[in-house]
Each structure stands twice: as structure tokens, then as C-alpha cells.
PDB file of N, CA, C and O in Angstrom, chain B, residues numbered from 101:
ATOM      1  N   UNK B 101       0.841  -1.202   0.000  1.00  0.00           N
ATOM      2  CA  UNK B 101       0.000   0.000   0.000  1.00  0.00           C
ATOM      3  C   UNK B 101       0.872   1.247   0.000  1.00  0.00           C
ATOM      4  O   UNK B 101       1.938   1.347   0.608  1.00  0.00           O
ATOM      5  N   UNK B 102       0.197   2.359  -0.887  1.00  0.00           N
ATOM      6  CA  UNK B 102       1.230   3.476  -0.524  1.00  0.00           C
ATOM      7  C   UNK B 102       0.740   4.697   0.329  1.00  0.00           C
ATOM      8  O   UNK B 102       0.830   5.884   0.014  1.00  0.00           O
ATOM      9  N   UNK B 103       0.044   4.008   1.807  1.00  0.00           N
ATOM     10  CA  UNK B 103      -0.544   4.592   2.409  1.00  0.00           C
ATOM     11  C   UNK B 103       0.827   4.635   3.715  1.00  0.00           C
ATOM     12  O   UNK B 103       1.365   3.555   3.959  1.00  0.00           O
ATOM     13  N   UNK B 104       1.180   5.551   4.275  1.00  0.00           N
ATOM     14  CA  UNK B 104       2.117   5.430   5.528  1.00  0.00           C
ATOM     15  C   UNK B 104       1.684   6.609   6.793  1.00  0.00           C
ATOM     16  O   UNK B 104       0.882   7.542   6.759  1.00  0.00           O
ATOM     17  N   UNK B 105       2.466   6.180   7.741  1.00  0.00           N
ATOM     18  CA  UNK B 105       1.958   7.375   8.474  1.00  0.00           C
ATOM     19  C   UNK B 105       3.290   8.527   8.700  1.00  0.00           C
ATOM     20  O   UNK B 105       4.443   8.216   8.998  1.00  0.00           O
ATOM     21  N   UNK B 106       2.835   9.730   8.497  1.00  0.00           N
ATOM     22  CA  UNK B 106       3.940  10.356   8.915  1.00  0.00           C
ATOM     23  C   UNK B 106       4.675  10.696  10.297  1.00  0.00           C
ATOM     24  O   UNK B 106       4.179  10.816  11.417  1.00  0.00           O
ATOM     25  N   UNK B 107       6.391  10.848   9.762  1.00  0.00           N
ATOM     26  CA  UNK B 107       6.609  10.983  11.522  1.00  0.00           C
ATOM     27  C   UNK B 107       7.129  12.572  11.273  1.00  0.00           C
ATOM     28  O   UNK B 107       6.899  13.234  10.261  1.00  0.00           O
ATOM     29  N   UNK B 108       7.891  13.012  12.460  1.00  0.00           N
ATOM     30  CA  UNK B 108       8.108  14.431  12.513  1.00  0.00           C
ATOM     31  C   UNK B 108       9.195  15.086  12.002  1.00  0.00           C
ATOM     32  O   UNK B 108       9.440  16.292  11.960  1.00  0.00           O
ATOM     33  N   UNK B 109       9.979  13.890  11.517  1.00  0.00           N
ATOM     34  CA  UNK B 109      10.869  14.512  10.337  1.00  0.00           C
ATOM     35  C   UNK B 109      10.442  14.646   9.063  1.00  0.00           C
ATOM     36  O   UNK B 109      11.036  15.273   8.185  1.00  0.00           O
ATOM     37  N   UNK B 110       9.463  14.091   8.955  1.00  0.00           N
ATOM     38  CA  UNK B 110       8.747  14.252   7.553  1.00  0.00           C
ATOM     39  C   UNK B 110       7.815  15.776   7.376  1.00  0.00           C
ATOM     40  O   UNK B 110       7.352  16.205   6.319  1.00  0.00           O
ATOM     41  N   UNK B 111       7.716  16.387   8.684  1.00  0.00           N
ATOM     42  CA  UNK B 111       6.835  17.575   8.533  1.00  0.00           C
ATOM     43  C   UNK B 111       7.952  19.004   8.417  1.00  0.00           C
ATOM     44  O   UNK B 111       8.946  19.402   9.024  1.00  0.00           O
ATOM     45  N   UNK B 112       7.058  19.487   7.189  1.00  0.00           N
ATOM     46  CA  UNK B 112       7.880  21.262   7.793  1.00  0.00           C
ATOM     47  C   UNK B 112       6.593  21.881   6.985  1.00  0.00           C
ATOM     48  O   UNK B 112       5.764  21.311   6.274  1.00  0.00           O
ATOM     49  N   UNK B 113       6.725  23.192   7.338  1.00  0.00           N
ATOM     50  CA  UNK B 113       5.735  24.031   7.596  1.00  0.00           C
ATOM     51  C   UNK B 113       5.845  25.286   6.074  1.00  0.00           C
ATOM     52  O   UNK B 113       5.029  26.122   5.686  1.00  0.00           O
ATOM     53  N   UNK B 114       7.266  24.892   5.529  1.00  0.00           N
ATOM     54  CA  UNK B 114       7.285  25.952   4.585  1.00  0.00           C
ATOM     55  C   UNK B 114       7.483  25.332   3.291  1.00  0.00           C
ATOM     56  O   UNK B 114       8.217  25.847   2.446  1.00  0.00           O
ATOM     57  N   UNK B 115       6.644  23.874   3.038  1.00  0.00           N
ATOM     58  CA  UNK B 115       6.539  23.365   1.929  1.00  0.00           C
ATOM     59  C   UNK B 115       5.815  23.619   1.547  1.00  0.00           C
ATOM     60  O   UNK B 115       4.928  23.859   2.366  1.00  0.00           O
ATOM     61  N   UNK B 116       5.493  23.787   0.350  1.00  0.00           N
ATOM     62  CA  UNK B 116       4.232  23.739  -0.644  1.00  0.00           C
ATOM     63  C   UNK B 116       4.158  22.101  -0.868  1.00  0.00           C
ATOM     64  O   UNK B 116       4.907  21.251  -1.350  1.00  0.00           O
ATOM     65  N   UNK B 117       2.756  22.123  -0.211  1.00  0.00           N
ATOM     66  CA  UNK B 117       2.143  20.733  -0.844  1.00  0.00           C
ATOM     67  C   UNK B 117       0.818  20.257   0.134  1.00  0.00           C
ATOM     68  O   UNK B 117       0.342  21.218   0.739  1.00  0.00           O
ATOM     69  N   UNK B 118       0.387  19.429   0.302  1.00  0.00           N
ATOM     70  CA  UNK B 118      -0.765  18.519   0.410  1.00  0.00           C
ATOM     71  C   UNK B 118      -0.677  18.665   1.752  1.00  0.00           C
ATOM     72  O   UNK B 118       0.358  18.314   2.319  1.00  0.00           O
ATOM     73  N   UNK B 119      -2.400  19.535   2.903  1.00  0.00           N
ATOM     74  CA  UNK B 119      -1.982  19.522   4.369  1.00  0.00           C
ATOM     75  C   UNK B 119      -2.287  17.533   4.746  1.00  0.00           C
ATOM     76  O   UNK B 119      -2.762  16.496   4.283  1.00  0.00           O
ATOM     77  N   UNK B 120      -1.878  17.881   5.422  1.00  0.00           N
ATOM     78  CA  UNK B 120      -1.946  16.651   6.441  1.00  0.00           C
ATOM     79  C   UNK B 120      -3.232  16.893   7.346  1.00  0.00           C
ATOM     80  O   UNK B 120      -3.275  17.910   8.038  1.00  0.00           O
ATOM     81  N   UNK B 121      -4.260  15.996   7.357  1.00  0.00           N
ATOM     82  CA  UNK B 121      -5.449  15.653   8.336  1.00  0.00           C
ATOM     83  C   UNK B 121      -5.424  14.141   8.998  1.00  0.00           C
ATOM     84  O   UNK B 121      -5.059  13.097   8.457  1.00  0.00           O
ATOM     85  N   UNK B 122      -5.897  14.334  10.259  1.00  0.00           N
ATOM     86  CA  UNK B 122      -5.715  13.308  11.185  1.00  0.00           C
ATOM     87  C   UNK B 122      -6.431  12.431  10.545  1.00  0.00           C
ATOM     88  O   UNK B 122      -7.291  13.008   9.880  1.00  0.00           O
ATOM     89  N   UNK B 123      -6.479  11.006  10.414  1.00  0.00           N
ATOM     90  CA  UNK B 123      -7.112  10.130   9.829  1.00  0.00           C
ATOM     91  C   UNK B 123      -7.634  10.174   8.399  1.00  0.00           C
ATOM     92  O   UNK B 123      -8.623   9.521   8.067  1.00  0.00           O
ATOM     93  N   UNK B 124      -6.827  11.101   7.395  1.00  0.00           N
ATOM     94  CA  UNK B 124      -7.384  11.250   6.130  1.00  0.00           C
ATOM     95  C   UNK B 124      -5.416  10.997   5.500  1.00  0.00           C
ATOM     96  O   UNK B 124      -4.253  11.194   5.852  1.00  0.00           O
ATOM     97  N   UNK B 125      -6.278  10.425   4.352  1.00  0.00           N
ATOM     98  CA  UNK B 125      -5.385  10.146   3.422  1.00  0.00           C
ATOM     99  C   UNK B 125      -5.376  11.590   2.438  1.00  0.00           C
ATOM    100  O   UNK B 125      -6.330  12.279   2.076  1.00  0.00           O
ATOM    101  N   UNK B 126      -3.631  11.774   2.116  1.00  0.00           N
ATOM    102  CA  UNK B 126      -3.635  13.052   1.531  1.00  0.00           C
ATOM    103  C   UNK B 126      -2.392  12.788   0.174  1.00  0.00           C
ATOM    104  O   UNK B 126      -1.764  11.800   0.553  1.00  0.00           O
ATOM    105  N   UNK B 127      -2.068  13.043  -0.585  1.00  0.00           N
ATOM    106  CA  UNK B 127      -1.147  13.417  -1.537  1.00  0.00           C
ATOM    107  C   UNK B 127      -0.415  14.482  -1.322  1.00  0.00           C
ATOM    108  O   UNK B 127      -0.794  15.549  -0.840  1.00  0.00           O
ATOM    109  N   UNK B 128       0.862  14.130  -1.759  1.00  0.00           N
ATOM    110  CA  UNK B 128       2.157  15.243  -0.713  1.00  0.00           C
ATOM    111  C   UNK B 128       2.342  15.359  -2.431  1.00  0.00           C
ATOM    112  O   UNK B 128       2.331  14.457  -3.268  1.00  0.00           O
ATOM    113  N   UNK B 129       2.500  16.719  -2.584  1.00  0.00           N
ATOM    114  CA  UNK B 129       2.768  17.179  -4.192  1.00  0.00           C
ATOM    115  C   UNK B 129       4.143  17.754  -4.338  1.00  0.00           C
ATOM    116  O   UNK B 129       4.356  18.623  -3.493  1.00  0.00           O
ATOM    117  N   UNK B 130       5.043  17.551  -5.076  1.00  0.00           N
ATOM    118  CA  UNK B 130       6.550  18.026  -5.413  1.00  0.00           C
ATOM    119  C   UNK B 130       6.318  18.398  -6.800  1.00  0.00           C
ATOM    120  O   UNK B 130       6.334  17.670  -7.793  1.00  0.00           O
ATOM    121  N   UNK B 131       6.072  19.807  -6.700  1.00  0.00           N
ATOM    122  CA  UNK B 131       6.011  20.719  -7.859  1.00  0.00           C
ATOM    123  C   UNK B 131       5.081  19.913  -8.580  1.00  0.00           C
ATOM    124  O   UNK B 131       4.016  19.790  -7.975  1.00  0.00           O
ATOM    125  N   UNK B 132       5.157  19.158  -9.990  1.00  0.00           N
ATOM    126  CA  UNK B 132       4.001  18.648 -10.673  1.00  0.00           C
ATOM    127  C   UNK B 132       4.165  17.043 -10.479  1.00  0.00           C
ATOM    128  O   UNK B 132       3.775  16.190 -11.276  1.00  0.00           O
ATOM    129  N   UNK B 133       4.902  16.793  -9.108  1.00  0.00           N
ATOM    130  CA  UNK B 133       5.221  15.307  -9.587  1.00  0.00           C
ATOM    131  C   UNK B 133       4.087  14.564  -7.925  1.00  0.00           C
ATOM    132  O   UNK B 133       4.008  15.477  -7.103  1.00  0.00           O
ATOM    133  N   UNK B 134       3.653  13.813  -7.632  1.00  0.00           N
ATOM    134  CA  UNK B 134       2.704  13.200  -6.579  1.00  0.00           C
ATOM    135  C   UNK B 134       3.436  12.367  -6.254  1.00  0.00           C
ATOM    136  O   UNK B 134       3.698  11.421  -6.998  1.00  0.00           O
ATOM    137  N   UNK B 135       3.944  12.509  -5.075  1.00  0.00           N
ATOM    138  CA  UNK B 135       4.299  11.553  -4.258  1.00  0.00           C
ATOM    139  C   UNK B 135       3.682  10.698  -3.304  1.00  0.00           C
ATOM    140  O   UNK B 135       2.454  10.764  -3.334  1.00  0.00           O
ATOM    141  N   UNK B 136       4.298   9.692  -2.226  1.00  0.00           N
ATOM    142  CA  UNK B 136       3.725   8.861  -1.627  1.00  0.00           C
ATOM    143  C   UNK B 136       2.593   9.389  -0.906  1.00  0.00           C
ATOM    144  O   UNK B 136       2.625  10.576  -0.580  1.00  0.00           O
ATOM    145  N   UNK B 137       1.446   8.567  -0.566  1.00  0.00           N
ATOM    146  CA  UNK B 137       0.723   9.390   0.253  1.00  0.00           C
ATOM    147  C   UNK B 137       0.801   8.875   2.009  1.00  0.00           C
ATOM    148  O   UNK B 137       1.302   7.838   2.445  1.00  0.00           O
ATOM    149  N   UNK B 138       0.110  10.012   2.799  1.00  0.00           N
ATOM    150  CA  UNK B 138       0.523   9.308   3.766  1.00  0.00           C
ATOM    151  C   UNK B 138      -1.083   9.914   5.264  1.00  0.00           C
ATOM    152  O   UNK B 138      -1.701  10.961   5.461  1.00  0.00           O
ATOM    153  N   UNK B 139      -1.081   8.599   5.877  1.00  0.00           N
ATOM    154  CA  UNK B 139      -2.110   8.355   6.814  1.00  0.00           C
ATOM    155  C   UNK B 139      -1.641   8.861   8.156  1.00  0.00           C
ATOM    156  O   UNK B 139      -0.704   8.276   8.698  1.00  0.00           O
ATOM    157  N   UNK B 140      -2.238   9.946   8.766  1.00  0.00           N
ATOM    158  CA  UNK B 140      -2.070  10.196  10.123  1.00  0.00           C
ATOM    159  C   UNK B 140      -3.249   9.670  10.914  1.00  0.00           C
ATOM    160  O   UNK B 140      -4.464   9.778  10.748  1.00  0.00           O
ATOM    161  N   UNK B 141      -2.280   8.881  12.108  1.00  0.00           N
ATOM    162  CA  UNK B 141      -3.350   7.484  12.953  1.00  0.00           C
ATOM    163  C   UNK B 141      -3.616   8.909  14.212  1.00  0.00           C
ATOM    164  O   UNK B 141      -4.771   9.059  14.610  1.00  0.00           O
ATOM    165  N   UNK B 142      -2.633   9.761  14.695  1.00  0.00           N
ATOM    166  CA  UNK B 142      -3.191   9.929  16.181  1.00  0.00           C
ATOM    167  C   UNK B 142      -2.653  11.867  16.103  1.00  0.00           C
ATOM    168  O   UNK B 142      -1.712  12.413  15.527  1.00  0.00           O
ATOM    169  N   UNK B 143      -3.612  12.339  16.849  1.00  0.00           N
ATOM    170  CA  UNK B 143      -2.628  14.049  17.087  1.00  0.00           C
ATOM    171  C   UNK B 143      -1.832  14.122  17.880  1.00  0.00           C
ATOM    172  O   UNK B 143      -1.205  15.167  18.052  1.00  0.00           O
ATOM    173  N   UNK B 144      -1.611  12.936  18.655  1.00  0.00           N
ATOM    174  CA  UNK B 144       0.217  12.633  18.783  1.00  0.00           C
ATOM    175  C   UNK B 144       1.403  12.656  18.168  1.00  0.00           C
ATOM    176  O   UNK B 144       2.423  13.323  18.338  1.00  0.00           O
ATOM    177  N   UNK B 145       1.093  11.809  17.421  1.00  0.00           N
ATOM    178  CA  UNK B 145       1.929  11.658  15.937  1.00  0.00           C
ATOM    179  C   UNK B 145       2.513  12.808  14.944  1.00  0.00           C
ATOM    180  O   UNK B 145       3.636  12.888  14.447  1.00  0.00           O
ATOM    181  N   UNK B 146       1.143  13.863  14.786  1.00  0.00           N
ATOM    182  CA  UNK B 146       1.742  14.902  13.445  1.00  0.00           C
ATOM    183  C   UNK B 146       0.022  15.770  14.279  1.00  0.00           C
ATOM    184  O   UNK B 146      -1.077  15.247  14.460  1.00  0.00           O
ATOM    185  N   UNK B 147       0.456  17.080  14.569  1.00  0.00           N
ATOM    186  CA  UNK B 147      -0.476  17.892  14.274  1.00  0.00           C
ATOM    187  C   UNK B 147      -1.385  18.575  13.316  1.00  0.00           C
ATOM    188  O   UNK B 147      -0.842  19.378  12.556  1.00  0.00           O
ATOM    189  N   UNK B 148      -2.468  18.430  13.228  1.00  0.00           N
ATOM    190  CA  UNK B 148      -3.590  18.592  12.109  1.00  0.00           C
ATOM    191  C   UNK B 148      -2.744  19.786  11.449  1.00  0.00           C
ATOM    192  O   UNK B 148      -1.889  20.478  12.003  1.00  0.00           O
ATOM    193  N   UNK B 149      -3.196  19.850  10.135  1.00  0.00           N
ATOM    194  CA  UNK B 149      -2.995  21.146   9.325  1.00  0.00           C
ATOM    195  C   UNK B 149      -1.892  21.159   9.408  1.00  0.00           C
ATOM    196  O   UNK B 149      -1.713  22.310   9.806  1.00  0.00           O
ATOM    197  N   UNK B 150      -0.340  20.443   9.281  1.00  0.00           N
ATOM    198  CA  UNK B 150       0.396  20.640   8.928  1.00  0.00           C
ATOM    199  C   UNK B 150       1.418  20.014   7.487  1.00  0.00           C
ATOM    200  O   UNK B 150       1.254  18.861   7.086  1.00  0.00           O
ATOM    201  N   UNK B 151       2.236  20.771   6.967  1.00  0.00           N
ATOM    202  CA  UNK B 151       2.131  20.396   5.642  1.00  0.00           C
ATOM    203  C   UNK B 151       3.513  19.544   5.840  1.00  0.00           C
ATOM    204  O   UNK B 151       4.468  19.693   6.603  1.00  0.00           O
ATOM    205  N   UNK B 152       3.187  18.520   4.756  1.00  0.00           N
ATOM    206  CA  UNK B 152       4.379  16.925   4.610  1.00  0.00           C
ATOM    207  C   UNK B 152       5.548  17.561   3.656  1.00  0.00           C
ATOM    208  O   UNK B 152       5.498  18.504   2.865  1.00  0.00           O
ATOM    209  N   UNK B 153       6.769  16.564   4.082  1.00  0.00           N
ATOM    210  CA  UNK B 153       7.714  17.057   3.304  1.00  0.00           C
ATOM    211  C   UNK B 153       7.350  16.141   1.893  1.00  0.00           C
ATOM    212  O   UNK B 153       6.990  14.964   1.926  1.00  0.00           O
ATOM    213  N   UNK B 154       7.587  17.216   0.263  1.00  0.00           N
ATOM    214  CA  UNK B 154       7.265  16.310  -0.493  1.00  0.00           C
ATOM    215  C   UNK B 154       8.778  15.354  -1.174  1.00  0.00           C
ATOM    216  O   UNK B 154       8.724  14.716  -2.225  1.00  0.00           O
ATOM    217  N   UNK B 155       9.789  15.442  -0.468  1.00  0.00           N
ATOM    218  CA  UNK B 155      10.864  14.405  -0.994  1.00  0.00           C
ATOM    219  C   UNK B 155      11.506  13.663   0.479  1.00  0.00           C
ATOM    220  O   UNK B 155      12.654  13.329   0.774  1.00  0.00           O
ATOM    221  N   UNK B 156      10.288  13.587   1.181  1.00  0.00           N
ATOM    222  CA  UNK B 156      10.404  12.538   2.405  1.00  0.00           C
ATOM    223  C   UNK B 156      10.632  11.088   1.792  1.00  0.00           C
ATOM    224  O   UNK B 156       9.939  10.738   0.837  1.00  0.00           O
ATOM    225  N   UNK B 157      11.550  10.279   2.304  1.00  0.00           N
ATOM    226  CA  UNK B 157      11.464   8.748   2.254  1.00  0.00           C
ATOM    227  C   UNK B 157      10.389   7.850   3.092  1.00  0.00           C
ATOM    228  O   UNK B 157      10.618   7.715   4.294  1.00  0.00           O
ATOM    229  N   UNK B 158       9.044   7.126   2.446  1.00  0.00           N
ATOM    230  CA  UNK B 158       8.264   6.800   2.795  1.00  0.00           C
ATOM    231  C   UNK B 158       8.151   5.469   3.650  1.00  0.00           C
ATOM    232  O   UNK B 158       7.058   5.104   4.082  1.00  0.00           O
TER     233      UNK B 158
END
């Protein structure tokens, strides 16, 4: 599956791309190219509304 969950090296705040929602599947965008997507399980994990890195290793 290319569903993962993100951790907190995968987040920064001054990317352009796809926010991150708790329990929603999202598409992390790198300029015109779609990368992996990824599942946040808890607001432990990654705080709502924040945006994924899009050349994170999944």
C-alpha cells in the first residue's frame, strides 16, 4: 500500500504541498510530480494542518 503514516521529520511548515489531516489520506505534491501518500493514525503523531515534506522517504 502506498498509504504510511507520517513521523516528525517528515513535517515542515514551509513546503508547498498537500496539508496533512488526522485520519485522512492526503497526496504530498513536489512541484508537478505526486508523491507517496501518507495516513495520520493519532494528534500525537503529526499535528492537524500541517504540511508533509514532499521528498520525504516513505
Amino acid at each position: 500500500s502506498d498509504n504510511v503514516v507520517c513521523s516528525e521529520t517528515q513535517i515542515v511548515n514551509s513546503v508547498v504541498g498537500s496539508f496533512c489531516h488526522i485520519g485522512k489520506k492526503v497526496r504530498v505534491q513536489n512541484n508537478s510530480i505526486i508523491a507517496n501518500r501518507c495516513v495520520v493514525r493519532s494528534a500525537a503523531e503529526v499535528p492537524a494542518r500541517t504540511r508533509l515534506q514532499p521528498n520525504s522517504v516513505f
